[in-house]
Residue frames relative to the residue before (quaternion, step in Angstrom):
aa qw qx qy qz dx dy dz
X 1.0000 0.0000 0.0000 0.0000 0.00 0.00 0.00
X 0.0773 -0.6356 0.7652 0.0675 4.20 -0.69 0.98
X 0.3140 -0.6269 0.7069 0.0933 3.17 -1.29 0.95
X 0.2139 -0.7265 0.6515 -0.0452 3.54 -1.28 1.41
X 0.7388 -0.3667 0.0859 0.5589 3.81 0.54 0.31
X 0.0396 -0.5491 0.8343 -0.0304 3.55 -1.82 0.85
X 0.1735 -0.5532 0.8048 -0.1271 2.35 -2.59 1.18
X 0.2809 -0.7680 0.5756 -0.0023 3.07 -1.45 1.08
X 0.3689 0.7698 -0.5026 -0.1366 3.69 -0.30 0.98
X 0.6651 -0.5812 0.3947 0.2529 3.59 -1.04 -0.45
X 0.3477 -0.7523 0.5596 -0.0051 3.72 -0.17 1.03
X 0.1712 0.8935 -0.3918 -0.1369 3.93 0.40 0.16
X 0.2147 0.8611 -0.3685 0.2767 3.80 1.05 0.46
X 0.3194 -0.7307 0.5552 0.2364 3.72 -1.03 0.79
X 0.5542 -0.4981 0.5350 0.3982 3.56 -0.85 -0.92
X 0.7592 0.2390 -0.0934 0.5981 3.83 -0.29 0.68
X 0.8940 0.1536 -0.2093 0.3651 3.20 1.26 0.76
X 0.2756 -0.9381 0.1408 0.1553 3.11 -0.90 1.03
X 0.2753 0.5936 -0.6385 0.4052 3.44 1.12 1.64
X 0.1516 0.5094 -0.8467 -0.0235 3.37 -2.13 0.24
X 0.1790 -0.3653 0.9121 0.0513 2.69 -2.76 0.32
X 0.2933 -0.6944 0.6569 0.0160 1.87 -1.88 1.20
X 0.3917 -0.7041 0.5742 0.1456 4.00 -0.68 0.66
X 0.0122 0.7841 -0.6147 0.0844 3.97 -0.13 0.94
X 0.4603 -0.5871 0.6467 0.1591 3.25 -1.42 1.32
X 0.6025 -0.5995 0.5130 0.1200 3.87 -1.39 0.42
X 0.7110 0.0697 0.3141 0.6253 2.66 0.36 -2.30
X 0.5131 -0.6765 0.4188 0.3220 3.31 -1.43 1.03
X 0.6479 -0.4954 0.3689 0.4458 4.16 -1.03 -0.02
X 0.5160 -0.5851 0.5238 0.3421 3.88 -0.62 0.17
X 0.6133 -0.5736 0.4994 0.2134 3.16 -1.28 1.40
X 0.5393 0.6022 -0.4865 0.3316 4.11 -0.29 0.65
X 0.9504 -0.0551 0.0799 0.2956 3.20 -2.09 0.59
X 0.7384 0.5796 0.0152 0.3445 2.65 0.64 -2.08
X 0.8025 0.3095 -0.0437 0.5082 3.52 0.68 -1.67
X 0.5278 0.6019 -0.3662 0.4743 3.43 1.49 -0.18
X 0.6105 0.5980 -0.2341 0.4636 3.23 1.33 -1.02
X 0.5548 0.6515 -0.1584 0.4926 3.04 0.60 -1.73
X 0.7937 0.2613 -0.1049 0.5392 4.21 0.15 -1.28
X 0.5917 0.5226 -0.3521 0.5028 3.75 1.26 0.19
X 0.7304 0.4340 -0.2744 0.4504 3.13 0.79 -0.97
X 0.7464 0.2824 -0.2195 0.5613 3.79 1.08 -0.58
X 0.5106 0.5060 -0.5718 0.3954 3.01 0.79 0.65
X 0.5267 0.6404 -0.2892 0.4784 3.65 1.37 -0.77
X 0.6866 0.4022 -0.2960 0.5283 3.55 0.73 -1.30
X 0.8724 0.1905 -0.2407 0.3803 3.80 0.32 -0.44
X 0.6512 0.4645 -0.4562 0.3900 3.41 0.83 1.28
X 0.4058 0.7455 -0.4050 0.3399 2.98 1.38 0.97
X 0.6884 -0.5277 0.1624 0.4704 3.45 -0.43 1.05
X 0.8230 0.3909 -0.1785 0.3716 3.72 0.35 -1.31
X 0.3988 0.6252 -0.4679 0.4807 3.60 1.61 0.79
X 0.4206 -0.7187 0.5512 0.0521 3.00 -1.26 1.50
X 0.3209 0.7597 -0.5609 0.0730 3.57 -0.31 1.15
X 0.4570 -0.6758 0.4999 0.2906 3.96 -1.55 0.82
X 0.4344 -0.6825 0.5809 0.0896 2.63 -2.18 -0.06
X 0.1753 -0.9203 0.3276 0.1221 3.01 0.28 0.93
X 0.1817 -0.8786 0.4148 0.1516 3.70 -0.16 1.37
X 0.5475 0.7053 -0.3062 0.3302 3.14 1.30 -0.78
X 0.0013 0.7638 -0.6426 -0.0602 3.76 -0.74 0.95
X 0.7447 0.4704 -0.3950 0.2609 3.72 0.44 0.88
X 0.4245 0.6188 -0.4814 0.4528 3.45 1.82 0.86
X 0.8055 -0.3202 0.3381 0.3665 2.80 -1.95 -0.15
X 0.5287 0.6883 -0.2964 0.3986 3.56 1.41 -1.27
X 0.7220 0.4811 -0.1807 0.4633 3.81 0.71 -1.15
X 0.3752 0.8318 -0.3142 0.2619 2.86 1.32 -1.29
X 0.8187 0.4825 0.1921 0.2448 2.10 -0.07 -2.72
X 0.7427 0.4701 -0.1210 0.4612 3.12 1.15 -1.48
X 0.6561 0.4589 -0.2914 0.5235 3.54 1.42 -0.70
X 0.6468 0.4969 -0.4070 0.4112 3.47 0.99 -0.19
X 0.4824 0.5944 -0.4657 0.4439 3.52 1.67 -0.83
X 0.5813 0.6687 -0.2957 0.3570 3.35 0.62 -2.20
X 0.8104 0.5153 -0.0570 0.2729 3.76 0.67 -0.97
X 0.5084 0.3911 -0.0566 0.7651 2.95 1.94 -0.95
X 0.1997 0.7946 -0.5734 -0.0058 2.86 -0.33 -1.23
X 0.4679 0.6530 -0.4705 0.3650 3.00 0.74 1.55
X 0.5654 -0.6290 0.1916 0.4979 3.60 -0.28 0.62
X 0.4285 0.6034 -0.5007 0.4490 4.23 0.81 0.16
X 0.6463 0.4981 -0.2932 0.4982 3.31 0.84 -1.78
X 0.6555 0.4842 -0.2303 0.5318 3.94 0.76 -0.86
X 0.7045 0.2845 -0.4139 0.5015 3.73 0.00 -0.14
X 0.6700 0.3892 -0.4678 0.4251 3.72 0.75 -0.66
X 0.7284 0.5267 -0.3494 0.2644 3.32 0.33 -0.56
X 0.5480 0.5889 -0.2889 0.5191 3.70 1.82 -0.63
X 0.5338 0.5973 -0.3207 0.5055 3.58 1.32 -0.98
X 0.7197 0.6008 -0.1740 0.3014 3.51 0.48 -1.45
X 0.6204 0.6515 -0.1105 0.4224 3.01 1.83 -1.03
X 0.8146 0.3119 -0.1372 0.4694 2.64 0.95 -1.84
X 0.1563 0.6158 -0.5276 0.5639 3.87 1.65 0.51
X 0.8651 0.2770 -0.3165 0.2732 3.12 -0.87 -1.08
X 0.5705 0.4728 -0.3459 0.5756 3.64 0.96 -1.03
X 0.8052 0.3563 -0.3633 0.3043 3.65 -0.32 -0.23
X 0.4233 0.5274 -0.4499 0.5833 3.51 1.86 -0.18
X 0.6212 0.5013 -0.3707 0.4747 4.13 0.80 -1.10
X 0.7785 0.4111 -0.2925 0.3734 3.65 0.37 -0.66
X 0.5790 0.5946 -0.3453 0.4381 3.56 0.99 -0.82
X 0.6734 0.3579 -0.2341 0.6030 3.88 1.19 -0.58
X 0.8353 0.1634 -0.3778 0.3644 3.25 0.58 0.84
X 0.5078 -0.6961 0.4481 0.2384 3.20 -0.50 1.74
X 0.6535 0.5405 -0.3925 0.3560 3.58 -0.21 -0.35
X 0.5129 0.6610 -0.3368 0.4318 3.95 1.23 -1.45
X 0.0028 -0.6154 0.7647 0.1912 3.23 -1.88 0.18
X 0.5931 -0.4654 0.4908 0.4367 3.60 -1.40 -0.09
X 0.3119 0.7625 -0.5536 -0.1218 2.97 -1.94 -0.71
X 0.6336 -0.5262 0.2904 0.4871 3.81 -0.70 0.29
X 0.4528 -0.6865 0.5689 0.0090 3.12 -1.75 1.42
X 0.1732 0.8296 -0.5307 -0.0115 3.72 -0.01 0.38
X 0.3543 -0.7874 0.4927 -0.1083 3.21 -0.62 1.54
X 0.0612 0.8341 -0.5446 0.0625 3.68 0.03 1.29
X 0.1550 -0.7039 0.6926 0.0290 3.31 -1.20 0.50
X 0.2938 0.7875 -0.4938 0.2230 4.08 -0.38 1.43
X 0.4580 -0.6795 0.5295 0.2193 3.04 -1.21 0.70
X 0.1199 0.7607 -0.6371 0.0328 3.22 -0.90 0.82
X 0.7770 -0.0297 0.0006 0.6288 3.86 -1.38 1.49
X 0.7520 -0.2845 0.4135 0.4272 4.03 0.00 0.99
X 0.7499 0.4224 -0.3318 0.3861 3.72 0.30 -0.12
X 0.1550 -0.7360 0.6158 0.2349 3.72 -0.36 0.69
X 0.1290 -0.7153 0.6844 0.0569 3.53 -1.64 0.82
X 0.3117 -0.7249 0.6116 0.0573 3.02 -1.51 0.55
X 0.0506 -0.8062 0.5866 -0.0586 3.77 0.22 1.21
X 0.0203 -0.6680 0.7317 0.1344 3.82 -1.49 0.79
X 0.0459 -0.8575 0.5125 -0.0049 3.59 -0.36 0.81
């Protein structure tokens, strides 16, 4: 796995309630030791079989939007707007449900075997 950009944002939000903020990275983290690690290790933890991930079918939200324009560019602006955009939407989804709590969003972009991926973890 070569890691091609991560980003770190923030979800702030208790349980039993319905305010959050949301905390949004800028710029993406620097390519090193660290963040390679960091996108290895959760990439491992969420590609194990009994992890519960969607599909998104919809091609007329903001979500698609966003992602086909990343998907297009694919440059790391086109990437921060589009990770930002996300984590908007999930925190409009979470504020309406009392039960949710926040927490940190880490956003990878890597290449794996010639294949570029896009991971929201």
């Amino acid at each position: 796995m070569q890691l091609n950009k991560l980003i770190i944002h923030e979800i702030i939000k208790e349980q039993q309630s319905n305010d959050a903020t949301t905390f949004m990275s800028n710029q993406l983290l620097q390519k090193n030791n660290n963040t390679e690690r960091l996108a290895t290790l959760l990439n491992n933890a969420f590609s194990r079989d009994d992890v519960v991930y969607g599909i998104f079918v919809q091609d007329k939200n903001e979500f698609f939007f966003q992602f086909d324009n990343y998907r297009k560019q694919v440059d790391e602006a086109a990437f921060v707007t589009f990770t930002q955009t996300v984590t908007e939407e999930l925190e409009g989804i979470l504020k309406n449900n009392f039960l949710s709590k926040g927490g940190f969003l880490v956003k990878v972009c890597f290449f794996r075997r010639t294949r570029m991926r896009t991971h929201l973890l």
